[in-house]
C-alpha positions, 0 to 999 in steps of 0.5 A: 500500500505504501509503495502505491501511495509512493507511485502515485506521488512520484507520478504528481510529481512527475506530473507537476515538473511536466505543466512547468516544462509547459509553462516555460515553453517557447513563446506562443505566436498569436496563431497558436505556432510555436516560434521556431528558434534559429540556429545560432553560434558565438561567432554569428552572434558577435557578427550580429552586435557588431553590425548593430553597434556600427548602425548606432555608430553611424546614426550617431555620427549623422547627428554629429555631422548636424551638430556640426553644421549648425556649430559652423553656421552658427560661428559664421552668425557670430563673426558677422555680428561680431565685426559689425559690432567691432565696427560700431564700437570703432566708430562710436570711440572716434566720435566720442573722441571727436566730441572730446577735442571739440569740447576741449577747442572750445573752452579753451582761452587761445585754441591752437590750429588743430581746433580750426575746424571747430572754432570760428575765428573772429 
């Protein structure tokens, strides 16, 4: 009696280790098929990183290249504003310094020759 008992339990077991192989089966398409894995090997699988490590690679470098460009039109925006601006501030100092000499001409007593342009000689 013992050793049916016994039987029975080794068979649930038996039993129950069979549903878990069920259940950690292969996926199930949403036909009901089985996905067949593909035969595969180290060699064909570090082929197939590589080629996706290149892919990133070069959609990365096509976004550098962008950067890149719009690094360059940008300097080049920059290098006009900033020789226009060396301009302006050239011709601001040459008008400020104009002002200073026609300020200084006319306070003075005796203006000398340079101030002529300035001062009107009576």
């Amino acid at each position: 009696m013992k050793i049916l008992i016994l039987a029975i339990l080794c068979l649930n077991m038996a039993d129950i280790r069979a549903q878990d192989q069920v259940l950690t089966a292969e996926p199930i398409n949403v036909d009901g098929y089985l996905t067949e894995k593909t035969a595969t090997d180290a060699e064909l699988e570090t082929l197939q990183a590589e080629i996706q490590k290149q892919k990133k690679e070069t959609v990365l470098n096509k976004e550098k290249a962008k950067s890149y460009q719009q690094l360059s039109q940008s300097v080049e925006k920059l290098s006009e504003t900033t020789e226009e601006y060396l301009e302006e501030k050239k011709a601001a100092k040459e008008e400020i310094a104009n002002y200073n000499a026609k300020v200084k001409c006319l306070s003075a007593d005796e203006p000398g020759p340079e101030c002529d342009k300035f001062v009107r000689r009576r």
